[in-house]
C-alpha positions in Angstrom: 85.6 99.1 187.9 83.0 102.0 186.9 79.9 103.3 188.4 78.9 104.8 185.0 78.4 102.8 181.4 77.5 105.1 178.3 76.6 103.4 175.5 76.9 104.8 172.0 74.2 104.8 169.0 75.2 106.4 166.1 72.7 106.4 163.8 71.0 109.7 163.1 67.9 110.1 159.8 69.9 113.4 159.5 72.6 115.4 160.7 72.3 118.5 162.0 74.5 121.8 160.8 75.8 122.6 164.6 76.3 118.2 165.8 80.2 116.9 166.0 79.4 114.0 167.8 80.5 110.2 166.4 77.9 109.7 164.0 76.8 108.2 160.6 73.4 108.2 158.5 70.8 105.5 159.1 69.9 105.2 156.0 72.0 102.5 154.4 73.2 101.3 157.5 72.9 97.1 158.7 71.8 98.4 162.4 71.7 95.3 163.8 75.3 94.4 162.5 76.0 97.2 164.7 74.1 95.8 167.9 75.7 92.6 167.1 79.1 94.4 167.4 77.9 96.4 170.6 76.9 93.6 172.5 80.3 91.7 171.8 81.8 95.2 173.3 79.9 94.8 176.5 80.4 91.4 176.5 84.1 91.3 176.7 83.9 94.5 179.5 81.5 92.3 181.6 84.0 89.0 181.3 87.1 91.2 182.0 85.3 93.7 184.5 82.1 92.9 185.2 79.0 95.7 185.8 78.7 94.9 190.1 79.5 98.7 190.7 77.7 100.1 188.0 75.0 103.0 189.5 74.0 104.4 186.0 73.3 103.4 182.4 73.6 106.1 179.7 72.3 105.4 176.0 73.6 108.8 173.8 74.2 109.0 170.3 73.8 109.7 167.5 70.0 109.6 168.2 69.2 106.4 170.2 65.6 106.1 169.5 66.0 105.9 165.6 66.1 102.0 166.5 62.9 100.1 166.7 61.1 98.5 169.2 62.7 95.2 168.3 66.3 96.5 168.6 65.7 98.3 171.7 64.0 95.0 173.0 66.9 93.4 171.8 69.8 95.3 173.8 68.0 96.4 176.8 67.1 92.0 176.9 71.1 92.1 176.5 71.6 94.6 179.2 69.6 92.9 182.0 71.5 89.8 181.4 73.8 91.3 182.8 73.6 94.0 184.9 71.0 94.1 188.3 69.4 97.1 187.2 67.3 97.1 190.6 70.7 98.4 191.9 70.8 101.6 189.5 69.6 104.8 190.2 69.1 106.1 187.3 68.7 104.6 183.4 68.8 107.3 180.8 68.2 107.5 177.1 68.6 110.1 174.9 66.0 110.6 171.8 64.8 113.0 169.3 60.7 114.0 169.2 60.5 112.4 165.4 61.5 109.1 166.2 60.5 108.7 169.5 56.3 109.4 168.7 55.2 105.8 168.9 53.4 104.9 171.8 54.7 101.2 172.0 58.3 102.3 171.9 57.6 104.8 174.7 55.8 101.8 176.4 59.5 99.8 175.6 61.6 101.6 177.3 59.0 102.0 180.8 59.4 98.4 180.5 63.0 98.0 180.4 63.5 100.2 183.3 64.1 103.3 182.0 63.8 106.2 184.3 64.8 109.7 182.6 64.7 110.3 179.2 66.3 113.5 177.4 64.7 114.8 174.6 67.0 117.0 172.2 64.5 120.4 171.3 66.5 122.7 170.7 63.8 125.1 169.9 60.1 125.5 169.9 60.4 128.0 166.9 60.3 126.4 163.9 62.5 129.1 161.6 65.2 128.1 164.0 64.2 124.3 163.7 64.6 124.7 160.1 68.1 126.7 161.0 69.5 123.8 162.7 68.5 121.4 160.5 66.5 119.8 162.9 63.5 116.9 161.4 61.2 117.7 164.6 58.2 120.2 164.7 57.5 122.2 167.7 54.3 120.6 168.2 56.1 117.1 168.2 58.4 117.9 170.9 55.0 118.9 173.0 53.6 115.9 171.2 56.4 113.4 172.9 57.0 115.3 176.5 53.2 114.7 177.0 53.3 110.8 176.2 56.3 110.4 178.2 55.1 112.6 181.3 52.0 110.1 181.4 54.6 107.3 181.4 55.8 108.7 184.2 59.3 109.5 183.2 62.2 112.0 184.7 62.1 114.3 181.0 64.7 116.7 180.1 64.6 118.8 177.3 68.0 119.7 175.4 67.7 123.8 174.8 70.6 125.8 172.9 70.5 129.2 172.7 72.7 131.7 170.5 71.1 129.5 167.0 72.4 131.9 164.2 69.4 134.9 164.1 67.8 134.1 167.2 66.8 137.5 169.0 66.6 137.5 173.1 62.8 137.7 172.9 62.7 134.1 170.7 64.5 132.8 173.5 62.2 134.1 176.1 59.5 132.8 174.2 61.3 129.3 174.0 61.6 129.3 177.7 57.8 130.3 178.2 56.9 127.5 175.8 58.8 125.0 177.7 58.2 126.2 181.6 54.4 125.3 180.3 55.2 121.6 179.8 55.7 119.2 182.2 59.4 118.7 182.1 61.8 117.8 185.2 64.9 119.1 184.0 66.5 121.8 181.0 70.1 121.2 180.0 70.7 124.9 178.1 73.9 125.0 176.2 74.9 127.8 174.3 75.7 126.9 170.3 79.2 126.2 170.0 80.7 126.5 166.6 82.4 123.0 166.0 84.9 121.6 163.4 83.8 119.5 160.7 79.9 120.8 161.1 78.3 122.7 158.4 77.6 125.6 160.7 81.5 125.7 161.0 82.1 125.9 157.3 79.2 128.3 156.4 81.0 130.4 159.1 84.6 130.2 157.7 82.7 131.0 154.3 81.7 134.4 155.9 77.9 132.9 155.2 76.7 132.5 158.8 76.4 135.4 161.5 76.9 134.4 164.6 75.0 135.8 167.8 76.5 138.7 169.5 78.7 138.2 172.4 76.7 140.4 174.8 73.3 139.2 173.7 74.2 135.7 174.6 75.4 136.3 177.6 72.1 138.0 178.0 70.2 134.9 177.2 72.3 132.5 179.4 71.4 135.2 182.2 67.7 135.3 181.0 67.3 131.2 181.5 68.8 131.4 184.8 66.4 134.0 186.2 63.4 132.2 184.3 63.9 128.6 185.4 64.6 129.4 189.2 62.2 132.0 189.3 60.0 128.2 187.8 61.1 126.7 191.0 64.3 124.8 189.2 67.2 124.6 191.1 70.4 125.5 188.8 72.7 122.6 190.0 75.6 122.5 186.8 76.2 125.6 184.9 74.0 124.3 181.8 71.6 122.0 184.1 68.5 122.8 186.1 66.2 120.6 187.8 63.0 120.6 189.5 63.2 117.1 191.0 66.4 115.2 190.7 69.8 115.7 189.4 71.5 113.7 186.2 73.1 111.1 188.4 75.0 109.7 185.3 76.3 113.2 184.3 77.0 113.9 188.4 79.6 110.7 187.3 81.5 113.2 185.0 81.6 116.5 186.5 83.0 114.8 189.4 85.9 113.4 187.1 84.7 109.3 188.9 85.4 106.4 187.0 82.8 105.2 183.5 82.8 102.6 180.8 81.9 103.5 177.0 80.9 101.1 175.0 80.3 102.1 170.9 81.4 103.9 167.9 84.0 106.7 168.9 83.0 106.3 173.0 84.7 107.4 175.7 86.0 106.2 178.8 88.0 106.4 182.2 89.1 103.2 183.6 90.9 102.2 186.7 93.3 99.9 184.5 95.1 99.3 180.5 91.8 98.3 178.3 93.4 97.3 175.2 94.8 93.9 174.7 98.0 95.2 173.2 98.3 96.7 176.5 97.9 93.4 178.8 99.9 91.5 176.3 103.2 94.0 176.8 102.8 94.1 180.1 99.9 92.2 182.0 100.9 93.3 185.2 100.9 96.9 184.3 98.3 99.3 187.0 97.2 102.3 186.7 95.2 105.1 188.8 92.9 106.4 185.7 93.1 105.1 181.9 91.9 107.6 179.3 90.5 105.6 176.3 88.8 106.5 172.9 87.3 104.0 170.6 87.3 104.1 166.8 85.1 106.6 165.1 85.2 104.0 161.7 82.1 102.4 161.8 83.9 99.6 160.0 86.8 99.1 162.1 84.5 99.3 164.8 82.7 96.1 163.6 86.0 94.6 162.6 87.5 94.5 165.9 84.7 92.9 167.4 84.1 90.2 165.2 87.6 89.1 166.1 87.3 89.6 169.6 88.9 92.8 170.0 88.3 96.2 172.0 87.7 98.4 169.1 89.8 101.2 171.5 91.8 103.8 168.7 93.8 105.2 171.6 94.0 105.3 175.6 97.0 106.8 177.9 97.5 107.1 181.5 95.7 110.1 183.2 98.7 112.1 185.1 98.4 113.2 188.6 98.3 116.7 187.0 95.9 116.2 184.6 93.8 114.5 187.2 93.9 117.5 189.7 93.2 119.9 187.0 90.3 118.3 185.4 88.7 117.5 188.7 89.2 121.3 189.6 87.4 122.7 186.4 84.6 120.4 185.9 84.3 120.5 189.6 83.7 123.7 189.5 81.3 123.7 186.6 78.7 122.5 189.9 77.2 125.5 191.5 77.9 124.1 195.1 81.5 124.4 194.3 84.1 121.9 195.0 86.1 121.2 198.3 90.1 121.3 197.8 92.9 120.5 200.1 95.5 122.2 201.6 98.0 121.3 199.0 95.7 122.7 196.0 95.3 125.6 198.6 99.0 126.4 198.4 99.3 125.1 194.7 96.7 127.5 193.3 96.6 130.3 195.9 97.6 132.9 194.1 95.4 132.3 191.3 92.3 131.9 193.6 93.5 135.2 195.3 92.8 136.8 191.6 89.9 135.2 190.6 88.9 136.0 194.4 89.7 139.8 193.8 88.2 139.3 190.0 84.5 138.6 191.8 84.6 135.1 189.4 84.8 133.0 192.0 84.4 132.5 196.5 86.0 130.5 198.9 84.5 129.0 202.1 87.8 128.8 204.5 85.8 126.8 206.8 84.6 124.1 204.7 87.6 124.4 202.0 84.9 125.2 199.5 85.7 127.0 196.3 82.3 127.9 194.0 81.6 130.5 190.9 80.1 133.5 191.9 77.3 134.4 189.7 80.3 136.8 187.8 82.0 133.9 187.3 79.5 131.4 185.8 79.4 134.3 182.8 83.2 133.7 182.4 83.5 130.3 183.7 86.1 129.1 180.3 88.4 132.1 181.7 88.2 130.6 185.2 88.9 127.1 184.3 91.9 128.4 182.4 93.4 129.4 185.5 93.5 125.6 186.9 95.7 124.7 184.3 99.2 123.0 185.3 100.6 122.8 181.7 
């Protein structure tokens, strides 16, 4: 049914000013009534769907490693019931420096069969720690990437650049810090002012001052020279690696099919989820379902204790929508992404612009249409262009 299944852990000791993702304190919270809940979730996907084609396993949050060793032992036991995981290639976990500083939960997860870990910095500066309300120290972010690279683990570090005050030379030294450890992959995302976040509503206050436009360009221009100059190859506009690629990401810039399981997950099915659905019409196919579960931690818990998907909404994907979204996020892959004829003749003036604009290049021979290095600076305006609607 899916190649990829995210899973979804909420719980976060504190939430940071810039973070929009599903999320709710731990403190307070009756975690394992939520793993009880999670498990039912997977349980029902495995008896309607089962996991046979399932390549990667994705654990995001929230802050995943907030739970304990038991709880982790407790799912991952879960997850091997049933799922081979001798046929994945590649189990993921995402985790924060101040919760993930025990040996024996390191030591938990090698166990368990995970291979890559991603490890949310940020920053090695700790004025802009304290900026993004962040509980980590810079010294327990070098603290964690040593323990895990003598666990042998795939380690990426989460960078953002563009933090409210940061100057172009605190993000050269942020890259310098990290090029020193020893780290297999940097996703570097530019801060994105977000709804609903306190950096959002300081802003709209007129009490935050954004970066300048041209001085984060500068930066994201500044981390591609300094990580391949490292001997990383830039792969995904905001991802670099020095050994392999995110397999499980590779899943959704190539628009493929996933499951995802937890509070306010996403997913993209090859069928109706919802049993609402199947009961109006059981026979009912479709190419690609959209779905979206609850972001109500209660009604999350609700639905599964009577046996319910705790999906809030799902529709089918168009033949449109399909062709655009696997043009843009395509595209957000530095090899490009090889079209047919009919998207040659649908978009061909537009690609004749953006040709003439230097944002983008096509390969006749091999159909291949990539960014140019113009073009990854302005990639939103290109994307634009792929729009049907």
């Amino acid at each position: 049914m899916a190649q990829s299944l995210y899973i979804h852990i909420p719980f976060c000791d504190q939430i940071c000013s810039y973070c929009d993702f599903p999320k709710v304190f731990s403190a307070g919270q009756d975690t394992d009534a939520y793993l009880d809940a999670l498990l039912q979730e997977l349980a029902i996907y495995n008896d309607r769907f089962g996991f046979k084609e399932l390549q990667t396993v994705y654990i995001g949050g929230g802050t995943p490693s907030v739970l304990t060793t038991r709880q982790l032992d407790r799912l991952f036991n879960y997850l091997h019931t049933v799922i081979d995981f001798s046929g994945l290639t590649e189990v993921s976990i995402e985790a924060n420096p101040e919760s993930l500083n025990a040996r024996n939960k390191i030591a938990c997860l090698k166990k368990h069969g995970v291979t890559r870990v991603s490890l949310g910095v940020q920053t090695f500066h700790e004025r802009h720690l304290r900026i993004l309300e962040r509980s980590h120290s810079a010294e327990d972010a070098r603290a964690v990437i040593q323990m895990l690279a003598e666990h042998g683990f795939e380690i990426n570090v989460d960078m953002i650049y563009g933090i409210p005050s940061q100057t172009l030379q605190d993000w050269e030294a942020d890259l310098d810090t990290l090029l020193a450890l020893p780290i297999t992959h940097v996703s570097a995302y530019s801060l994105i002012l977000e709804e609903h976040t306190k950096f959002y509503i300081d802003y709209m206050k007129d009490q935050l001052e954004l970066v300048a436009n041209e001085v984060e360009a500068d930066m994201f221009e500044t981390v591609i020279d300094k990580l391949t100059a490292a001997g990383f190859e830039h792969y995904e506009i905001s991802n670099f690696t020095r050994s392999k690629r995110s397999d499980h990401n590779l899943t959704y810039w190539k628009n493929d099919h996933y499951i995802g399981v937890g509070l306010g997950a996403h997913g993209q099915a090859k069928r109706w989820l919802s049993d609402e659905s199947q009961r109006a019409s059981p026979t009912v196919t479709a190419m690609r379902v959209r779905y979206e579960n609850t972001r109500s931690i209660t009604a999350y818990k609700a639905s599964l204790t009577e046996g319910k998907l705790p999906i809030l909404a799902q529709h089918e994907v168009s033949k449109d929508e399909t062709m655009e979204e696997t043009m843009f996020l395509g595209l957000r892959l530095l090899e490009g992404i090889q079209i047919s004829n009919s998207q040659q003749r649908l978009y061909k003036e537009k690609i004749e612009k953006l040709i003439n604009f230097d944002y983008v290049t096509f390969d006749a021979l091999h159909q291949n249409l990539r960014l140019t290095r113009k073009g990854l600076l302005m990639a939103n305006v290109v994307f634009e262009e792929f729009l049907l609607t």
